[in-house]
C-alpha positions as CSV (number, residue, x, y, z in Angstrom):
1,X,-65.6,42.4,-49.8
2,X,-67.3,40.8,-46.6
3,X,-66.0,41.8,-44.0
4,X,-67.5,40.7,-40.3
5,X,-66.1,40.8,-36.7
6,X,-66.7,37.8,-34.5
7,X,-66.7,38.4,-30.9
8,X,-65.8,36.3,-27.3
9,X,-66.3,37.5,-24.4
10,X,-65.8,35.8,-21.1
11,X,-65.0,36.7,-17.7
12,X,-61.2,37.2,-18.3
13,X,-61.0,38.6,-21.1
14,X,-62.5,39.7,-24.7
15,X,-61.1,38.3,-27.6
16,X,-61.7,40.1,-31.1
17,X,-60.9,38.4,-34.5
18,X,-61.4,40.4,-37.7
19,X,-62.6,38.9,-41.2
20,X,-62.3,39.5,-44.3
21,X,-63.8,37.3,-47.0
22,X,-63.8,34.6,-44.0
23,X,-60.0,34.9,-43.8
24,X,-58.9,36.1,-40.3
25,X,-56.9,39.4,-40.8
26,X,-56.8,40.6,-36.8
27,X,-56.6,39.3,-33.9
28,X,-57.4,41.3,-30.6
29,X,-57.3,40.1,-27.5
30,X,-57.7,42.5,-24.2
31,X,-57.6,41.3,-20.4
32,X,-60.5,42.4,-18.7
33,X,-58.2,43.6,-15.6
34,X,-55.5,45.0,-18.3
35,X,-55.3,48.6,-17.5
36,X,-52.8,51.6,-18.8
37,X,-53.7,51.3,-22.6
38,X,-53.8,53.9,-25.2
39,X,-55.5,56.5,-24.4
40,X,-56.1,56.3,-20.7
41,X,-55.4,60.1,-19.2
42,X,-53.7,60.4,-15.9
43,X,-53.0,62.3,-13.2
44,X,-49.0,61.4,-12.6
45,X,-46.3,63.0,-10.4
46,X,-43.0,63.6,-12.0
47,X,-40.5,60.4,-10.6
48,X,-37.2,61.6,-12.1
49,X,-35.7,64.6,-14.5
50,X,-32.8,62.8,-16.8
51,X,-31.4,65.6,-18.5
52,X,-29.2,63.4,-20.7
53,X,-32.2,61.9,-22.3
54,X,-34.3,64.9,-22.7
55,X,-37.0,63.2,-20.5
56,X,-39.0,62.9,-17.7
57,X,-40.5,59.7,-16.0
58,X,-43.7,59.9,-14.6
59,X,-45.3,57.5,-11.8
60,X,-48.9,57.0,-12.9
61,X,-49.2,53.8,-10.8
62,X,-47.6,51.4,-13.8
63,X,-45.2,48.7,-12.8
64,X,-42.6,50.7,-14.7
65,X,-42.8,54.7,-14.5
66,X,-44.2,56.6,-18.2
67,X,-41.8,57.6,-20.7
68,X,-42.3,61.2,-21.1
69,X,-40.0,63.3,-23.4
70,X,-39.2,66.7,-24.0
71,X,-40.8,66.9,-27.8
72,X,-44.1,65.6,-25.9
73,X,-44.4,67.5,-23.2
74,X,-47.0,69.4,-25.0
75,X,-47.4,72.8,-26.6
76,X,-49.3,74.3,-23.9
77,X,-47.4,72.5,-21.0
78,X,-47.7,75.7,-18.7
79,X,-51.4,76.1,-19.3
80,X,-51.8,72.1,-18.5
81,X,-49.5,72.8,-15.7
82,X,-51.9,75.9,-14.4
83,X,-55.1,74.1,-14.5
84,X,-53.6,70.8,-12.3
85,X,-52.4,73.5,-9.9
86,X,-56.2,74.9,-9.9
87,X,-57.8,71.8,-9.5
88,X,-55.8,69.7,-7.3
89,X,-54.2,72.6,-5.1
90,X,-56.7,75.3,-4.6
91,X,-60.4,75.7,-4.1
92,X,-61.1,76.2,-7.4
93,X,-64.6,77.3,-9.2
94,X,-66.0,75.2,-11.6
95,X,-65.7,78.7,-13.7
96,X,-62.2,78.9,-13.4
97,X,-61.4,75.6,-14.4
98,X,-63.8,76.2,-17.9
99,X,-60.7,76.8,-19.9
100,X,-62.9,77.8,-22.9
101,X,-63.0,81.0,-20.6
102,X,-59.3,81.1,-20.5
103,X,-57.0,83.7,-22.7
104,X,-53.8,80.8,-23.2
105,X,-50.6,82.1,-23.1
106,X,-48.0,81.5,-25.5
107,X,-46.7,77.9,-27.0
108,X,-43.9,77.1,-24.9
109,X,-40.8,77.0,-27.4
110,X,-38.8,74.1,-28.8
111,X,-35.9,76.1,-27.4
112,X,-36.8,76.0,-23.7
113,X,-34.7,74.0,-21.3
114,X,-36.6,70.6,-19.8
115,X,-35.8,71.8,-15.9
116,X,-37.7,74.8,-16.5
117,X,-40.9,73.5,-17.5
118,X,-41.4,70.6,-15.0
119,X,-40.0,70.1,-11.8
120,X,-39.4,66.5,-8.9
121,X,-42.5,65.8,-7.8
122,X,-45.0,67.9,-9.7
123,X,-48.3,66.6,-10.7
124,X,-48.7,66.5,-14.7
125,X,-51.6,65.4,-16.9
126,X,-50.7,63.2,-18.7
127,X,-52.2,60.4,-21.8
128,X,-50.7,57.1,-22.6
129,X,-49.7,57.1,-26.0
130,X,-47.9,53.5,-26.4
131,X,-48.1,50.4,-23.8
132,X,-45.7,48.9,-21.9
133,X,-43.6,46.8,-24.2
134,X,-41.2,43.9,-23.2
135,X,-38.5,45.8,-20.4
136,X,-40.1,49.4,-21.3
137,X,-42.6,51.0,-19.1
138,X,-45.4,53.0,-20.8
139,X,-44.9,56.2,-23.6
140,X,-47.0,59.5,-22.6
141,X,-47.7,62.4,-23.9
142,X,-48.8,66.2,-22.4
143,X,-50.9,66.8,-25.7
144,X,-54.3,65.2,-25.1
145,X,-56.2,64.1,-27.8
146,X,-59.8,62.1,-26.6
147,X,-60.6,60.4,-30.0
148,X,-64.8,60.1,-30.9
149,X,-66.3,58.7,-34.0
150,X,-66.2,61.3,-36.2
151,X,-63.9,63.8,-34.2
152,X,-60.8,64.1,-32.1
153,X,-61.1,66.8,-29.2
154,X,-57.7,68.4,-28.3
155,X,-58.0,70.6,-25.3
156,X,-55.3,73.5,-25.2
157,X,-55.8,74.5,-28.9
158,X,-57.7,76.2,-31.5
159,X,-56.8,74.7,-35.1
160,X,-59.1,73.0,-36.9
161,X,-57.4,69.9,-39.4
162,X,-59.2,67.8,-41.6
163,X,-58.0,64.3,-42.6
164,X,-55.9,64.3,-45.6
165,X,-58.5,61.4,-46.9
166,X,-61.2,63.6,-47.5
167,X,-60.2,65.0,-50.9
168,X,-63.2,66.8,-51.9
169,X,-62.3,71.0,-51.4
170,X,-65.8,71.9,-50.9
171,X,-66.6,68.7,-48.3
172,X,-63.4,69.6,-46.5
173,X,-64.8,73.8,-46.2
174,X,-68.4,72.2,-45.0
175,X,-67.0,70.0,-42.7
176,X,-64.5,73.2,-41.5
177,X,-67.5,75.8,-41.2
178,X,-69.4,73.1,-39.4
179,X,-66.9,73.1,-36.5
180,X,-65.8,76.4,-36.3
181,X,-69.9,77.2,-36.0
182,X,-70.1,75.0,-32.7
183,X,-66.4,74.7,-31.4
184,X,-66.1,76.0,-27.8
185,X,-62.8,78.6,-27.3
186,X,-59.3,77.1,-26.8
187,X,-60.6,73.4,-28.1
188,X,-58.9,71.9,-31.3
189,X,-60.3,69.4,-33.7
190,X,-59.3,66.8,-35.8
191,X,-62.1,65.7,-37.8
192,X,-62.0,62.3,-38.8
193,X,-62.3,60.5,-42.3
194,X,-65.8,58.9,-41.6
195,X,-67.2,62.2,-40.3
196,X,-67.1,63.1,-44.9
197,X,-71.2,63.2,-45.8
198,X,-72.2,63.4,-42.5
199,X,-74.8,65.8,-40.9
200,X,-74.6,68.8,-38.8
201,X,-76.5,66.4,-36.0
202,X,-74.1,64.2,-36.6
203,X,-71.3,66.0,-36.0
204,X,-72.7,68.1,-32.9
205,X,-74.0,64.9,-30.7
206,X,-70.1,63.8,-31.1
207,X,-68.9,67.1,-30.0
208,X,-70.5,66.8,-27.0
209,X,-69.8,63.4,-26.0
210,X,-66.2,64.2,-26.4
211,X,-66.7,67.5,-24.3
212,X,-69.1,65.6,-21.6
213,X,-65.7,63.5,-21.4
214,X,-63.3,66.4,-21.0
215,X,-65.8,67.7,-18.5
216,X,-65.5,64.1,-16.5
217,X,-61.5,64.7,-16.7
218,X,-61.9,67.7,-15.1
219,X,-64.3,66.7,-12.3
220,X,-61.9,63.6,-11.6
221,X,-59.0,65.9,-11.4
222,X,-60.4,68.0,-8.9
223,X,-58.6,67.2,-5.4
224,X,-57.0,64.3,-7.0
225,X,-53.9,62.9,-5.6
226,X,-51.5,60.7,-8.0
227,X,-51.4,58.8,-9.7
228,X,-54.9,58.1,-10.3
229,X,-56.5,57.3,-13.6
230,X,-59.1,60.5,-15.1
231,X,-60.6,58.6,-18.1
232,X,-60.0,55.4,-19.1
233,X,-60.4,54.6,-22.3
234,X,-63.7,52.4,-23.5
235,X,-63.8,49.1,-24.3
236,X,-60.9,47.8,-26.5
237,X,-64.4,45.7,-28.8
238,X,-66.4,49.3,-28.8
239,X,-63.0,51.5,-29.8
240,X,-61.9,48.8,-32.6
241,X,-65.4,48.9,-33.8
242,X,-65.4,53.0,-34.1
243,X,-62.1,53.0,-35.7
244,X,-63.0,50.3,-38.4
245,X,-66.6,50.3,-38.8
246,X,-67.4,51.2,-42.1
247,X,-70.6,50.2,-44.8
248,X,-68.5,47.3,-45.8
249,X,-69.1,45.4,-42.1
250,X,-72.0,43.1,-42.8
251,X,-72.3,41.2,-39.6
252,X,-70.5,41.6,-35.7
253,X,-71.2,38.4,-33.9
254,X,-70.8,38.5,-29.8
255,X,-71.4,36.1,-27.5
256,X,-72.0,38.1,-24.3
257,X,-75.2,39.6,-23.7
258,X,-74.2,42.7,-22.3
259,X,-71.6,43.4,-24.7
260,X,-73.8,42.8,-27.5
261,X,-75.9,45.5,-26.1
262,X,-72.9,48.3,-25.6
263,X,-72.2,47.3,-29.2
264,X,-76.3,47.2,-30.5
265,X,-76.2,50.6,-28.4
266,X,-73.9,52.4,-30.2
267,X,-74.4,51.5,-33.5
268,X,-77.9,52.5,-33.2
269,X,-76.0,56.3,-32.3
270,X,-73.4,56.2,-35.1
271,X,-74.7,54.2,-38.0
272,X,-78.8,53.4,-36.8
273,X,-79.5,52.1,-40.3
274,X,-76.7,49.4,-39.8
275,X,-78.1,48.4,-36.4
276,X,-79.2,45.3,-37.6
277,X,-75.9,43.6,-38.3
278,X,-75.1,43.0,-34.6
279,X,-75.8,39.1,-34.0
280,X,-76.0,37.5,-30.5
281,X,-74.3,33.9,-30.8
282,X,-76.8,31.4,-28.9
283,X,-75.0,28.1,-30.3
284,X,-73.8,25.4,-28.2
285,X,-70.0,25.3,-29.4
286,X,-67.7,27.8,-29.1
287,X,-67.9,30.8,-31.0
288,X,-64.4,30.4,-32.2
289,X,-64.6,26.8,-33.1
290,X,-68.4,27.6,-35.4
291,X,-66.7,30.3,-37.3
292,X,-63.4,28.7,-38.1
293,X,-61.4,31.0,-36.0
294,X,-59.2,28.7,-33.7
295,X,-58.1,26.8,-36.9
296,X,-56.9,30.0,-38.6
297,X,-55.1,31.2,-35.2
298,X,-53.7,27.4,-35.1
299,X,-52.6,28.1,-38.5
300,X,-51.3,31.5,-38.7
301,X,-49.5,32.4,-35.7
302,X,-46.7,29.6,-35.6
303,X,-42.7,30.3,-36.9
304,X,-44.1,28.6,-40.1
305,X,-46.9,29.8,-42.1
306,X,-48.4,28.4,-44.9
307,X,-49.0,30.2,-48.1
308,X,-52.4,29.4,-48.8
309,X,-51.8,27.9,-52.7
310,X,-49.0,25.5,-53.2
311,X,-46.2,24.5,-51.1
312,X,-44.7,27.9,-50.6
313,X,-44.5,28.9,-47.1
314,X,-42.9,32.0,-44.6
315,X,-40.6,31.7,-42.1
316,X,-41.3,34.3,-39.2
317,X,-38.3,35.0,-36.8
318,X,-38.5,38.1,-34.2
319,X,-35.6,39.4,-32.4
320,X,-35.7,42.3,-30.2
321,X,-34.7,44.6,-32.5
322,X,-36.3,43.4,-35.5
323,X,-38.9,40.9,-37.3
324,X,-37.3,38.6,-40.1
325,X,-39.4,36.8,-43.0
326,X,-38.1,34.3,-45.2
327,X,-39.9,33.4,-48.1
328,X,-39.6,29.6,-49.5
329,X,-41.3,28.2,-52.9
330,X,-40.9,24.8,-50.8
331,X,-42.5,22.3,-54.1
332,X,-44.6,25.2,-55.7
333,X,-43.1,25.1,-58.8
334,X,-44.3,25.5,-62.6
335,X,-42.2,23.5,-64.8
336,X,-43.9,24.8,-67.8
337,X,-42.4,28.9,-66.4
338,X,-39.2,30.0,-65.9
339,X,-37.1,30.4,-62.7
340,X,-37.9,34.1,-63.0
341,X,-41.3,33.6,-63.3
342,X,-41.9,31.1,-60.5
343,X,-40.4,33.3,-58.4
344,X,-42.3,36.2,-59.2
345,X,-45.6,34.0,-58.9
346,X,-44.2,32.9,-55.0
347,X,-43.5,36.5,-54.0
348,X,-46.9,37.8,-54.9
349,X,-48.7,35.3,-52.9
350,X,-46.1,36.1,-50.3
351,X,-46.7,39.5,-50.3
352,X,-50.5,39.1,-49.6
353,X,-50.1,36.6,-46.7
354,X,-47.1,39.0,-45.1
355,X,-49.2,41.8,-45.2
356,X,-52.1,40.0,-43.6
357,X,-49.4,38.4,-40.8
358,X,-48.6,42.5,-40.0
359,X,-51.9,43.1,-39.4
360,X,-52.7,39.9,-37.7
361,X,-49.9,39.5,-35.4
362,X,-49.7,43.1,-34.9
363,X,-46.7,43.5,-35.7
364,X,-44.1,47.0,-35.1
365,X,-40.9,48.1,-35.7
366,X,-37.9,47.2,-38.5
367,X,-39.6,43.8,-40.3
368,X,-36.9,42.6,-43.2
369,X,-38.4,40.4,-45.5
370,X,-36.1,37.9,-47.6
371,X,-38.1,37.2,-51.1
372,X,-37.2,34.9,-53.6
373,X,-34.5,36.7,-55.8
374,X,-35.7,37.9,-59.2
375,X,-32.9,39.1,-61.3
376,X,-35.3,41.2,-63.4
377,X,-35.7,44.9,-62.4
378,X,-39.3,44.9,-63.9
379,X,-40.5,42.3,-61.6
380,X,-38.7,43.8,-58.7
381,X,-41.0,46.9,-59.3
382,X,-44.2,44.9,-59.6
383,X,-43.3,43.3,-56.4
384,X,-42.8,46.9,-54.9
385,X,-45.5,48.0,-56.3
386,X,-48.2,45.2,-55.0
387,X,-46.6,45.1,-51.5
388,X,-47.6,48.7,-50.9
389,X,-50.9,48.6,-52.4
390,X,-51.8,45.3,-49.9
391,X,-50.5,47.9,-47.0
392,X,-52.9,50.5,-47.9
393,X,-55.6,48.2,-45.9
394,X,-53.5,48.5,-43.5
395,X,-54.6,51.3,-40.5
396,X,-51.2,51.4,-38.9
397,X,-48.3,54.3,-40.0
398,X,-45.9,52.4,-42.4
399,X,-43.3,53.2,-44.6
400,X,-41.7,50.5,-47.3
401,X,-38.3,50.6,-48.7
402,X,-38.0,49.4,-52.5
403,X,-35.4,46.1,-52.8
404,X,-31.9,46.2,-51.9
405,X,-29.5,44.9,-54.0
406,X,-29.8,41.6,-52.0
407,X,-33.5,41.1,-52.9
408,X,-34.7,42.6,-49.5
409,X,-38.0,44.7,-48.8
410,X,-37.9,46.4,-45.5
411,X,-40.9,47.7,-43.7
412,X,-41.3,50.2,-40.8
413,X,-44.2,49.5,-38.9
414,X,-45.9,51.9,-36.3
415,X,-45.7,49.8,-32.8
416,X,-48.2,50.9,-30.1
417,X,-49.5,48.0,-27.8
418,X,-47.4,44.4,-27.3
419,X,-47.5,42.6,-30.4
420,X,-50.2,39.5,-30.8
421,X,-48.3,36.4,-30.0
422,X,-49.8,33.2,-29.4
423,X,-48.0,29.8,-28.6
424,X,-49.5,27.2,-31.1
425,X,-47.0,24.5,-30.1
426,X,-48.1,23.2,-27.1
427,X,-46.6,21.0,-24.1
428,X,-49.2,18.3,-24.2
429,X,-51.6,18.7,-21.2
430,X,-51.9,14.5,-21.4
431,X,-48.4,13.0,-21.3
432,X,-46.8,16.6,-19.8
433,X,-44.2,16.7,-22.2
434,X,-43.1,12.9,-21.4
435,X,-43.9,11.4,-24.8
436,X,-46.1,8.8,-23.5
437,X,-50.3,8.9,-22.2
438,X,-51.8,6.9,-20.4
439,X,-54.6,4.5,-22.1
440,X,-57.3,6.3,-23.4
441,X,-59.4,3.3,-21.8
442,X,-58.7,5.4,-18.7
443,X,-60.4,9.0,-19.9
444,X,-63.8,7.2,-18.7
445,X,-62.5,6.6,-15.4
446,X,-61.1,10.3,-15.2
447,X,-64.4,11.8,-15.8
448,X,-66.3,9.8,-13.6
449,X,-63.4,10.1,-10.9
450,X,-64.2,14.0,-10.9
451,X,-67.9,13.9,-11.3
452,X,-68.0,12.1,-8.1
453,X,-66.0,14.9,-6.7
454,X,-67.9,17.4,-8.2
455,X,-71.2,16.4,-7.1
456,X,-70.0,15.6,-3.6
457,X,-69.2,19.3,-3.3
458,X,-72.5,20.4,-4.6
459,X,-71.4,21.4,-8.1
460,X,-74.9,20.8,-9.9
461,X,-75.0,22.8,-12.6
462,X,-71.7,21.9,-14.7
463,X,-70.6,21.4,-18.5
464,X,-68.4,18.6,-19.2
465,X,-66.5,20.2,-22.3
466,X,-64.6,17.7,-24.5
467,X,-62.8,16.9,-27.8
468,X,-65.7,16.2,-30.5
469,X,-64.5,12.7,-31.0
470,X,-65.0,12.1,-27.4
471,X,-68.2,13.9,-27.7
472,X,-69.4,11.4,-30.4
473,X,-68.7,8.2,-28.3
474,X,-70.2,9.6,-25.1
475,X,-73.6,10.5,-26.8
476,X,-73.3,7.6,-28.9
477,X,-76.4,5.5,-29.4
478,X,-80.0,5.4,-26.4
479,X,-78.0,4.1,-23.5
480,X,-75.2,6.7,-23.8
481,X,-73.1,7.7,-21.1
482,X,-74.9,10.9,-20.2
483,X,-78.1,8.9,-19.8
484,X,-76.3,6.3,-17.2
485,X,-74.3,8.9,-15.0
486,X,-78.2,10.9,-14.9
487,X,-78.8,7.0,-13.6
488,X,-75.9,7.2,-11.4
489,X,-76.0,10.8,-10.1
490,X,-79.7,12.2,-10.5
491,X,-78.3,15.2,-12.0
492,X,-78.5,16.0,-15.9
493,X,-74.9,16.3,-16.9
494,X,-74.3,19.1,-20.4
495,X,-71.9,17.8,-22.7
496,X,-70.2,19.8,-25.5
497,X,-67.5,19.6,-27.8
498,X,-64.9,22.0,-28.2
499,X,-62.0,21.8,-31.3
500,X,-59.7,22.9,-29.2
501,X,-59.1,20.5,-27.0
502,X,-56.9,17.4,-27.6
503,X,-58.0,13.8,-28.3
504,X,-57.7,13.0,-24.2
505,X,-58.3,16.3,-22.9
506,X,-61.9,17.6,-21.0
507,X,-62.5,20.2,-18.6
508,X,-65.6,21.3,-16.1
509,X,-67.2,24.5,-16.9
510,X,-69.7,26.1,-14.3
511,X,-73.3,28.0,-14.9
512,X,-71.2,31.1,-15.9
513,X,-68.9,29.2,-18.4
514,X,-65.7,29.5,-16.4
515,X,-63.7,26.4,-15.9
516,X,-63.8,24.5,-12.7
517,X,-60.3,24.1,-11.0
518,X,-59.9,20.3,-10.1
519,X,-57.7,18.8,-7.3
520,X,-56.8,16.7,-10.1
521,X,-57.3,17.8,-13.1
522,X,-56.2,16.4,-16.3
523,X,-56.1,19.5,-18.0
524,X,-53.7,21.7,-15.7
């Protein structure tokens, strides 16, 4: 399988789409001034004890205070509790707060009541374990966990698991000994499924990244004052990369310079001999619109999706509660098969385009998909059967239910971050939802009415971005248009084309790519 990750990165924000066999299976998009995501570790101060819900709420600087309850308060919680009390409170030694020096005290029960293992106003260290979603502020957790390539470091312990993925006895015991030979006192370890084959080397250099990182915890910590943020998780491009990368990635395309050297960077730590596979995009239209991405985003995020063969098509539909799918054979039909069999052809495609819409849109929670009905329990099972083996690509937690007696398949589907929406039906930026444009003999005019503008205020090095047929006529023929405003302004104007725009819609980008904001622009 080909699988590739293609890469845009601009001032804003960095958007991440996924391929498989150049069909778009994710879609990530981070905001570059998004903060409080998974895995950020902060220093909060309890807001409010609610008893009745078993829970604390923690301000950590959020809009909303963090969610934290009882069950993940943390095994160690009065240990965690003793070294925020060392750090923040007293004039502590950096020995004292080396808590592989430590003797830890007992794992605070299940049984223990909530007001006697955290108190109004007490500083906790806490990790962000789910985003803000919709209403909700953000979930957190007391158990720490910093995640590497190979390893997962978990402070306050000393077990040692191995993924369940690794089946080989003897490469599970190598990869055990290994760790226990360099694992510092009262630090845990998940190792990882990637970290199977690897060397001792290997292994070790992770270690101690993920302890240099503990260590920067610690030296933020000290004197702190909440809420204030201890380590913020890297990059959302450099964390998906480390928790997909695999052999089977044959090319990551980016087209920012310095995030093509973070990602060059560490790929030349953690896989050297795939080093090569990193490709910085130098092409004059948009990343997205040269490798086919907008067009699949277009096409896959709307309430109707396509099946990609025949007529067939989904019906998405999300509530607050839960995600609906209707499948419908629209004029896909065999007339040579039966009913039965028709449907059971529908369904399979079905299945593989829902279980590439979970992924894409990122979707969590209770999703209850409506098949065709098949009468025959056979075909029920194969159904079944090939929905959870298209799941198993699948890296979030999931659980499927067989049919119900009404034909339905539900799905349970691990929800961390805000699900992927994006709006495909858009107001029209020309006729602002009135249903009529002005001519299009006009657009001329427009552009010309701003480039005056633009020029007067020393704008000199711009890009006029447009739709590509508009591209076409404006470069059309010796005496274009770009040659007579160079006439007409003594200043070489850069013209590209971008899919994404409509028929009558431009915009002004300046020397870093961002978009000019117009008095009167056509495209706000």
């Amino acid at each position: 399988m080909n699988k590739e990750f293609i890469i845009h990165a601009s001032n804003n924000a960095i958007e991440i789409a996924l391929f498989e066999d150049k069909l778009l299976v994710e879609f990530h998009r981070e905001q570059n001034d998004e903060s409080f995501s998974v895995g950020d570790v902060y220093l909060g101060r309890v807001h409010k004890i609610m008893l009745g819900l078993s829970a604390v709420f923690v301000d950590i600087g959020a809009d909303k205070a963090g969610f934290l309850h009882y069950l993940d308060l943390g095994h160690q919680v009065k240990d965690v509790s003793r070294l925020v009390d060392l750090a923040t409170r007293q004039n502590a030694t950096p020995e004292q707060l080396d808590i592989s020096r430590w003797t830890l005290g007992e794992e605070t029960p299940r049984s223990e009541q909530l007001s006697s293992m955290v108190n109004q106003g007490q500083n906790v260290l806490v990790q962000i374990s789910k985003e803000a979603i919709s209403t909700k502020g953000p979930r957190i957790t007391g158990d720490l966990s910093i995640a590497g390539r190979y390893l997962v470091l978990i402070p306050f312990s000393n077990s040692i698991s191995v993924s369940t993925k690794i089946r080989s006895s003897e490469e599970r015991n190598r990869l055990r000994y290994i760790i226990q030979s360099i694992l510092p006192k009262n630090f845990g370890v998940i190792i990882r499924t990637v970290a199977e084959g690897k060397t001792v080397s290997d292994i070790d250099t992770d270690l101690k990244e993920l302890l240099d990182k503990w260590k920067r915890i610690i030296h933020q910590l000290s004197h702190a004052k909440p809420p204030k943020l201890l380590l913020e998780e890297q990059s959302k491009a450099i964390k998906i990369i480390q928790d997909l990368f695999n052999a089977d990635y044959n090319q990551i395309v980016v087209d920012n310079e310095q995030l093509y050297d973070s990602i060059s960077r560490y790929l030349n730590i953690v896989a050297p001999e795939k080093k090569d596979i990193v490709k910085f995009y130098k092409g004059s239209e948009p990343i997205f619109d040269h490798y086919n991405v907008t067009k699949q985003i277009k096409s896959s995020f709307g309430k109707l999706v396509p099946i990609r063969r025949g007529g067939a098509y989904l019906v998405i539909e999300h509530t607050e509660a839960l995600h609906v799918i209707d499948v419908n054979s629209g004029h896909k039909m065999d007339s040579d098969a039966s009913q039965e069999d028709n449907a059971l052809t529908v369904n399979l495609e079905a299945a593989t385009e829902i279980a590439r819409q979970l992924r894409l849109r990122d979707i969590g929670g209770i999703i209850v998909v409506d098949f065709i009905d098949q009468r025959i329990a056979k075909n029920r099972h194969i159904l079944f059967n090939k929905m959870i083996e298209l799941m198993k690509n699948d890296n979030a937690k999931h659980n499927i239910l067989p049919p119900s007696k009404f034909g339905l398949i539900q799905i349970t589907r691990q929800r961390i971050r805000q699900q992927t929406s994006i709006e495909v039906l858009e107001k029209c930026p020309v006729c602002d939802g009135t249903g009529s444009v002005r001519s299009n003999l006009l657009i001329l005019d427009d552009i010309v009415t701003d480039l005056d503008y633009l020029y007067q205020h020393n704008h000199t090095d711009i890009t006029l971005e447009v739709n590509p047929f508009i591209y076409a006529y404006l470069l059309h023929g010796f005496w274009n248009y770009r040659l007579r405003w160079w006439w007409k302004y003594r200043h070489w104007l850069k013209i590209t084309k971008s899919a994404a725009l409509h028929y009558l819609q431009y915009r002004f980008l300046d020397a870093t790519g961002e978009q000019i904001k117009l008095h009167q622009s056509p495209v706000e």
